[in-house]
C-alpha positions as CSV (number, residue, x, y, z in Angstrom):
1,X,22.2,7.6,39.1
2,X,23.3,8.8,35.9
3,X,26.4,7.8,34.3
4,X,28.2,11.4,35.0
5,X,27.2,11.1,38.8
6,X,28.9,7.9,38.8
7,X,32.3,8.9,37.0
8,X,32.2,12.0,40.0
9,X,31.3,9.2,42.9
10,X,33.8,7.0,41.7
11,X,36.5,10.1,41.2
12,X,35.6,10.9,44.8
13,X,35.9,7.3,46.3
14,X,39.5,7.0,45.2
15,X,40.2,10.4,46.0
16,X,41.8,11.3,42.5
17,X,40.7,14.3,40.8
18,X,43.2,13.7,37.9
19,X,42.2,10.0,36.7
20,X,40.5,11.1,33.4
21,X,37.0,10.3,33.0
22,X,37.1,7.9,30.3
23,X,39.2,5.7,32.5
24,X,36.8,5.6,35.2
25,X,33.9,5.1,32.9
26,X,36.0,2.0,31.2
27,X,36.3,0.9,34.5
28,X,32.5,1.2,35.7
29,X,31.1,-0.5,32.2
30,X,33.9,-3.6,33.4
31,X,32.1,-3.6,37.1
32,X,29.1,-2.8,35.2
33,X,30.0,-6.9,33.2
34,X,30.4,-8.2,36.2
35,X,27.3,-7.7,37.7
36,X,25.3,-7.9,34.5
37,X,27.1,-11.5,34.3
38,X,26.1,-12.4,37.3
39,X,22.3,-11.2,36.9
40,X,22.1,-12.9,33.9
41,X,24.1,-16.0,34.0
42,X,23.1,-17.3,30.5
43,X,23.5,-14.4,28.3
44,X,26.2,-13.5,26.1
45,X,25.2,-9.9,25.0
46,X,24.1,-7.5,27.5
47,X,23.7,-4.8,24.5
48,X,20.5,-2.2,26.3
49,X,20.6,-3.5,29.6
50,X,21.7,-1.1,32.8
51,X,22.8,-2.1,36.5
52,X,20.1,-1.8,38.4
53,X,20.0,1.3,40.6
54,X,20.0,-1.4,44.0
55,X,23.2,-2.5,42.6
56,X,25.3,1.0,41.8
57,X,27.2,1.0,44.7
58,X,28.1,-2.1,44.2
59,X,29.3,-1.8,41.1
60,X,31.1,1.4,42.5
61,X,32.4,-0.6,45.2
62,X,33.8,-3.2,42.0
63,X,34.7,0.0,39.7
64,X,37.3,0.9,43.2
65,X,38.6,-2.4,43.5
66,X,39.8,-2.7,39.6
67,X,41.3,0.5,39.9
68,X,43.4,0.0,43.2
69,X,44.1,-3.6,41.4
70,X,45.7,-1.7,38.1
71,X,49.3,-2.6,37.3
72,X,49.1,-6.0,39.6
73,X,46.2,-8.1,38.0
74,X,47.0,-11.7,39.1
75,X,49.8,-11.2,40.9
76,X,50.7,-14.6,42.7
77,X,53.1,-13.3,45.2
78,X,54.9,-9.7,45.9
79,X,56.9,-9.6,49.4
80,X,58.6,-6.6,50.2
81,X,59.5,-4.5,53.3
82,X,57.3,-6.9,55.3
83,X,54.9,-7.0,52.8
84,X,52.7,-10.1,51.5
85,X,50.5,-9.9,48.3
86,X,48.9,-13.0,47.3
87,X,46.2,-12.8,44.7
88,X,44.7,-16.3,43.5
89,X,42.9,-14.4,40.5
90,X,42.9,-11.4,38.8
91,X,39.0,-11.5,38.8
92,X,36.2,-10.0,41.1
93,X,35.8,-11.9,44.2
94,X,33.2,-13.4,45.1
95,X,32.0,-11.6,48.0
96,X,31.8,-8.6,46.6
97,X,28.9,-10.5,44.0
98,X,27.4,-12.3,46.6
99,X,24.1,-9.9,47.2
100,X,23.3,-9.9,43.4
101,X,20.4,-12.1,43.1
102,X,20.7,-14.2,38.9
103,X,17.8,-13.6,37.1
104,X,15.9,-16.8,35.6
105,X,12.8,-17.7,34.3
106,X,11.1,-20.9,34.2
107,X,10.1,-22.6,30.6
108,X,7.2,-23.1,30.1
């Protein structure tokens, strides 16, 4: 999937025609981290590498959850009208990593 088809996807999955496509593309390259990070657990620079097409809707799925996220990143508590927001982290959780299998390699 190109990079265009997934700025469309993404603008479809959070129903918003008006979020700018640089935003969204900022926000697929940080899902994008994420699951290069978790691929790789023992690089720093993931300069030429790509998500691998088996994990794009993942990273979609990541790319959605940053962006309904926005504005309360690491918000410990938020009760209002009956309503309880509790977020331990401002990071990725797990489960949404948890199919991404780490690359390694064995020395030789």
């Amino acid at each position: 999937m190109t990079r265009e088809q997934k700025i469309k996807y993404l603008s479809r999955m959070i129903d918003d025609d008006t979020e700018e496509e640089d935003i969204l593309g900022i926000y697929l390259d940080l899902a994008g981290d994420k699951i290069l990070n978790r691929m790789y657990p023992f690089l720093t620079d993931y300069t030429g590498l790509e998500v691998p097409d088996r994990y794009v809707m993942i990273q979609l799925n990541i790319s959605v959850y940053l962006l309904n996220k926005r504005g309360a990143e690491g918000e410990i508590q938020h009760i209002e009208n009956g309503i309880h927001r509790n977020y331990g982290s401002a990071d990725v959780p797990d489960s949404m990593l948890k199919d991404i299998v780490p690359y390694c390699q064995a020395i030789r």
